[in-house]
C-alpha positions as CSV (number, residue, x, y, z in Angstrom):
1,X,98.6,182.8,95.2
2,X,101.7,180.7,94.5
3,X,104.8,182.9,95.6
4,X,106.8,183.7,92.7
5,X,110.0,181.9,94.2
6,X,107.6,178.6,93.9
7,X,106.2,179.4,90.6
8,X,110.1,180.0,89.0
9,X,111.0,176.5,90.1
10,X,107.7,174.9,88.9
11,X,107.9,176.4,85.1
12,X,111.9,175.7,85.3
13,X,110.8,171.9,86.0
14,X,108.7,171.9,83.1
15,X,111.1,173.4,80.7
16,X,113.7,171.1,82.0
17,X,111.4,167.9,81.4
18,X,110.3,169.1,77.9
19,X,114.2,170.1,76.8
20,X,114.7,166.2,78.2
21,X,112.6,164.7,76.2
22,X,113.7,166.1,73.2
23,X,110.9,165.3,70.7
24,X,108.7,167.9,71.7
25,X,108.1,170.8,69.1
26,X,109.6,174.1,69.3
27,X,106.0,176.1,69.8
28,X,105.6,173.7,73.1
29,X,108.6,174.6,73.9
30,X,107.6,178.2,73.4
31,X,104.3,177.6,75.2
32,X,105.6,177.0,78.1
33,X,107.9,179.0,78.6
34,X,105.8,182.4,77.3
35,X,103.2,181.0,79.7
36,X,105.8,180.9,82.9
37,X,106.7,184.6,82.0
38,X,103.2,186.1,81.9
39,X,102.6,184.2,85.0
40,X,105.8,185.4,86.6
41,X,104.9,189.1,85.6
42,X,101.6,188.9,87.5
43,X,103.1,188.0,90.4
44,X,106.3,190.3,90.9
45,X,104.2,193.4,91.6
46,X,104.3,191.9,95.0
47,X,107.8,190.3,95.4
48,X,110.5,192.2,96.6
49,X,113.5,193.7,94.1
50,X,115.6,190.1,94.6
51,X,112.4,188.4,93.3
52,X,112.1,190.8,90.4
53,X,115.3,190.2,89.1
54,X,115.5,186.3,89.4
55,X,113.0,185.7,86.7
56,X,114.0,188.3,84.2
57,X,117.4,186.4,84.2
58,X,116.3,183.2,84.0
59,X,114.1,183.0,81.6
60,X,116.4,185.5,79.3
61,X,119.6,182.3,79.9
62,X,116.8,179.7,79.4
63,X,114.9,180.5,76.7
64,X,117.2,182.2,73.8
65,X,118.4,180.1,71.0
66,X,121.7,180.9,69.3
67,X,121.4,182.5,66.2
68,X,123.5,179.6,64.5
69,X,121.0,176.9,66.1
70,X,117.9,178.5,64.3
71,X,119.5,178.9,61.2
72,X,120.4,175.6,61.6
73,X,117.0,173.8,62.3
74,X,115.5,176.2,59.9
75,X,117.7,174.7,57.2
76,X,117.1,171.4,58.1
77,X,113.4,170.7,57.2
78,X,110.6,170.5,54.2
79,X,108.6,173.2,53.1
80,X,106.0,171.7,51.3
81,X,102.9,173.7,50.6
82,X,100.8,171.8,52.8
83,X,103.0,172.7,55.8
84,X,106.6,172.5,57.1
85,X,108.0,169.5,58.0
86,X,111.1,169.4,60.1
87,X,113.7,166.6,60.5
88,X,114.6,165.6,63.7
89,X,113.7,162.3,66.1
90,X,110.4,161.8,66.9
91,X,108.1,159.9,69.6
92,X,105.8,157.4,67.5
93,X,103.1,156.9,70.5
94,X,103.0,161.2,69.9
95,X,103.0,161.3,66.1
96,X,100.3,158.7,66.1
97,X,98.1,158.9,64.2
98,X,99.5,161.7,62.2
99,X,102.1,160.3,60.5
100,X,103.1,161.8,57.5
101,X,101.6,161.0,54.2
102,X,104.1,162.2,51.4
103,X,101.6,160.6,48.4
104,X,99.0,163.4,49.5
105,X,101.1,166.1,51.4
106,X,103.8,166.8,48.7
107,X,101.3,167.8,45.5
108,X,101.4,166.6,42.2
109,X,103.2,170.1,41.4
110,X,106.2,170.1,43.8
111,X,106.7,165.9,42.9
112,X,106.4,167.1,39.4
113,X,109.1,170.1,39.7
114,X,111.8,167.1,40.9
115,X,110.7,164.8,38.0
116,X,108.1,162.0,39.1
117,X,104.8,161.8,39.7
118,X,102.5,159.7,41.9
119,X,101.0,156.3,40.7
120,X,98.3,154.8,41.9
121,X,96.8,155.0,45.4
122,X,98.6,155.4,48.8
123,X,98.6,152.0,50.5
124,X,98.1,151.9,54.1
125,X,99.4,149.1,56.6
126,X,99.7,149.1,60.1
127,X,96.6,150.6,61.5
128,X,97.7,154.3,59.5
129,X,101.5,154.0,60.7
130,X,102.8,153.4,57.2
131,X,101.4,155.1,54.1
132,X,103.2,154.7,50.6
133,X,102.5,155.1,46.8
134,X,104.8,154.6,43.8
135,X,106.5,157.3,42.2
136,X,108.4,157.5,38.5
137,X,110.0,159.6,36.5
138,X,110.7,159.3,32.7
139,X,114.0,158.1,32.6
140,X,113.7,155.3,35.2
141,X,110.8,153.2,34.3
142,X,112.4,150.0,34.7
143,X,113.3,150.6,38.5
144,X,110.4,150.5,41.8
145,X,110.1,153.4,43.8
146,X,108.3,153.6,46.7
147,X,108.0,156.7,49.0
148,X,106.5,156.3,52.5
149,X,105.9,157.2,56.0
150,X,106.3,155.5,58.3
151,X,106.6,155.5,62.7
152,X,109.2,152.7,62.5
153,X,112.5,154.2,64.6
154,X,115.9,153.4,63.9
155,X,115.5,150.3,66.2
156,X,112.9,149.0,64.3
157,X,115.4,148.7,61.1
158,X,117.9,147.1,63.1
159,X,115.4,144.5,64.4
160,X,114.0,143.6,61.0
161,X,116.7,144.0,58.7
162,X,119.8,145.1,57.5
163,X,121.8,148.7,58.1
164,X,123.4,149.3,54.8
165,X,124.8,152.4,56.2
166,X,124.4,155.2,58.9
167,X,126.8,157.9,57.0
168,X,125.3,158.3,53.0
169,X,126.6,161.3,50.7
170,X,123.9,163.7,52.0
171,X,123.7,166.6,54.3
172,X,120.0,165.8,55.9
173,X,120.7,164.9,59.6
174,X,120.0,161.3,60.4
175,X,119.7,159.6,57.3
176,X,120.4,155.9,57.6
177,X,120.7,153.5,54.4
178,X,118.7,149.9,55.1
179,X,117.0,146.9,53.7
180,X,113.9,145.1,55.8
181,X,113.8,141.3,55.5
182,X,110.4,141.7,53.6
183,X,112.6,143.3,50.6
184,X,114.0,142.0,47.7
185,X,117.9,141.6,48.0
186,X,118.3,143.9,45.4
187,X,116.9,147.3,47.1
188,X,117.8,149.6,49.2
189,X,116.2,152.3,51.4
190,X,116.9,155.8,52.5
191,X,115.1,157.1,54.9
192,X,115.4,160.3,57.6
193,X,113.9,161.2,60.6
194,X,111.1,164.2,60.8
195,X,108.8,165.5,63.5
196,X,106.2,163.0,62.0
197,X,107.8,159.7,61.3
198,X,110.1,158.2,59.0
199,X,110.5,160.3,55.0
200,X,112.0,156.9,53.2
201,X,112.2,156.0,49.3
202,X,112.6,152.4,48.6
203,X,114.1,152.1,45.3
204,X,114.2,148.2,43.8
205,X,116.4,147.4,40.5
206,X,113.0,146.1,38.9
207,X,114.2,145.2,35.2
208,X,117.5,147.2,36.1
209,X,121.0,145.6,36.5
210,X,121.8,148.4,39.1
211,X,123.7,146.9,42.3
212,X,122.8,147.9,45.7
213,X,125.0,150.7,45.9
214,X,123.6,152.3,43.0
215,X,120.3,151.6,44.1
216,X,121.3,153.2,47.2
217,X,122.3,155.9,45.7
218,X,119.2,156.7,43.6
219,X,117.0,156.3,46.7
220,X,119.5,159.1,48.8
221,X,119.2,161.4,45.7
222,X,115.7,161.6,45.9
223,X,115.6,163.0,49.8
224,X,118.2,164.8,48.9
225,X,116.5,166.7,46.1
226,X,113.2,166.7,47.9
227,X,115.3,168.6,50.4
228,X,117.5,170.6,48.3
229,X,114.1,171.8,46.1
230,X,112.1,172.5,49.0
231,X,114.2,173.3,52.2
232,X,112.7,177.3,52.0
């Protein structure tokens, strides 16, 4: 049996690693860190009173979250009916091959309770690592909109295209404003990181006269009503 002064540092090294990484989902975290206290209580039966008290403080330090954190992620995430979908930076070679589809994942109902609806199939390039559909509502016809996931990071916008902005009018954490070279000049994407890729709308002037700014602006005011409409 691995003394319990041994096993404290071993599940302390794996907590530290996963809080490191920081892409890791809160139940891992939670995992780990309920399996290094049933553990630890198996073994203190046999440690001495020093012993006993070492991991009851540790792990109380280590593993509490202020109240204001939880509110805080818990705020900052989808709740669509298929699941919940937090924002927050994600690993690509982890999320792979569960990227998130928003053209199946948000239903018909909840697209249809922020105004647009889904047309036409989702279209899937990359091997499964971006899936998009068109969506429209009735009083923007003339303009493309796209909606997509995708595993391409912040780096990856930077490489192939333009930032148009890192600080929009919204309150989701992250979102950045961009325009890949594939795009027409007159676009603009918004786009903010969740546990499971990239949430980005891609909105195009189509027949519109809309500059990029107000394109921009269309494209952050769907996330943010997707957010605002669904966030509980």
């Amino acid at each position: 049996m691995l003394r319990t002064a041994n096993l404290l540092q071993i599940c302390k090294t794996a907590r530290a690693r996963l809080f490191t990484r920081g892409r890791n989902m809160k139940s891992r975290i939670l995992t780990m860190v309920l399996t290094c206290t049933f553990a630890i209580t198996g073994c203190t039966s046999a440690a001495n009173s020093t012993l006993d008290e070492e991991p009851t403080t540790s792990l109380s330090d280590d593993s509490v979250v202020p109240q204001s954190t939880t509110e805080e992620e818990s705020a900052q995430a989808f709740h669509f009916e298929s699941g919940v979908l937090p924002i927050g930076d994600f690993n690509p070679e982890e999320v792979y091959p569960d990227v998130f589809n928003p053209c199946e994942e948000i239903s018909a109902e909840e697209f249809a309770a922020i105004g647009y609806e889904v047309r036409g199939e989702t279209q899937s390039r990359g091997q499964g690592s971006l899936l998009s559909c068109r969506i429209q509502n009735g009083t923007e016809n003339d303009l493309t909109i796209l909606i997509e996931g995708s595993l391409a990071a912040f780096e990856d916008f930077e490489a192939q295209g333009e930032i148009l902005s890192t600080h929009p009018e919204t309150q989701l954490a992250g979102m950045v404003l961009y325009r890949s070279q594939q795009d027409d000049p007159a676009s603009c994407r918004a786009a903010v990181p969740t546990y499971r890729g990239h949430l980005t709308v891609s909105v195009q002037k189509g027949l519109t006269n809309k500059s990029v700014p107000e394109l921009c602006t269309s494209a952050t005011e769907i996330l943010n009503t997707l957010h605002s409409t669904y966030s509980t």
